[in-house]
N, C-alpha and C positions, 0 to 999 in steps of 0.2 A: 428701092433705095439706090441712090447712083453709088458705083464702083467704087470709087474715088473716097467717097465718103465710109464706105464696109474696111474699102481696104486701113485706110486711117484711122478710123474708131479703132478697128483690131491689134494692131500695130499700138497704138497709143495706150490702149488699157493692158497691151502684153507688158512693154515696157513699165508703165505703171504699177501696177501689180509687182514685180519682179522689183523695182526700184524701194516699194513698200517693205518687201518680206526680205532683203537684202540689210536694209537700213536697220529692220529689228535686229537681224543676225548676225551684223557687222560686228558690235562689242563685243560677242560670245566669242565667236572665231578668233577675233584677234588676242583677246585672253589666251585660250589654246595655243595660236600659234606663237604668242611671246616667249609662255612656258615651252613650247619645243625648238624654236630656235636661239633662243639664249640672247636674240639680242634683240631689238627695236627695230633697224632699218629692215632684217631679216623678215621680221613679222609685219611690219606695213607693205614689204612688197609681195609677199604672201597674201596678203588679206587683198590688196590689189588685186592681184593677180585673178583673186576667188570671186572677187565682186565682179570684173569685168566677162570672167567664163559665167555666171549667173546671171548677168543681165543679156550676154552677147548670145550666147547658143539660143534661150529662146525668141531674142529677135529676129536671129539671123529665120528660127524655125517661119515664124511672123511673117517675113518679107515673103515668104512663100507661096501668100494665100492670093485664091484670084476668084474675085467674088462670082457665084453663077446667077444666083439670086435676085430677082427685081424687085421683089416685094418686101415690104417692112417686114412683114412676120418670117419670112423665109430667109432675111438676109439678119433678123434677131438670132433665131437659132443656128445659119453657118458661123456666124459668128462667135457663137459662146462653143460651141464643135471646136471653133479651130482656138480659141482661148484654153478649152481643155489641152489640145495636141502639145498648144505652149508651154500651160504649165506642166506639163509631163517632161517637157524638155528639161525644165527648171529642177525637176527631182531628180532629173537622171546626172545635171551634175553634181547638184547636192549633193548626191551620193557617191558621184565617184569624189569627188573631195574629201566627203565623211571617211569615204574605203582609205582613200591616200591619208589621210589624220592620221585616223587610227593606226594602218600600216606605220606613220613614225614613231606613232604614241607608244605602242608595244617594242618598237627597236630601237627608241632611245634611251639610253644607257640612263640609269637611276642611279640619285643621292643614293651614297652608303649613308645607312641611323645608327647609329652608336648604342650600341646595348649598354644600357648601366645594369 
């Protein structure tokens, strides 16, 4: 398989992929982060902010890869190897996002409930 063509597929299905599981997770997050920052602009540059570190860390990971493989079958499986490496990247922000959430979700100060 030429270079050119490993390198692009890869690239293209990272990006994809990440663009897919971004888009489902987009309304939940921004949910979240409406309720933590109180207001709208707050929460759509927050949720910015999370979409472009979820799609960007695993491309930038992507740009990385430099095929060695000439063969279909060889360059199928470098291929889905460095697809995994990606989407690892993609949990590792996920998570550090989740860690940052939750860090505000536990330190933002809570409605007083009125006992009757």
């Amino acid at each position: 398989m030429n270079t050119y063509l490993s390198f692009s597929l890869e690239l293209g299905l990272t990006i994809l992929t990440c663009v897919l599981i971004t888009s489902y997770l987009r309304p939940h997050l921004k949910r979240v982060l409406l309720d933590l920052c109180k207001t709208e602009e707050r929460a759509q540059f927050w949720t910015a902010f999370s979409n472009i570190l979820l799609i960007g860390l695993p491309s930038i990971i992507a740009l990385g890869f430099h095929p060695q493989s000439f063969t279909l079958e060889a360059s199928i499986f470098e291929i889905v190897g460095r697809l995994s490496a990606n989407l690892a990247g993609y949990l590792f922000a996920l998570v550090g996002i989740g860690v940052i959430v939750t860090f505000f979700a536990i330190a933002a100060p809570k409605p007083k409930v009125d006992a009757k």
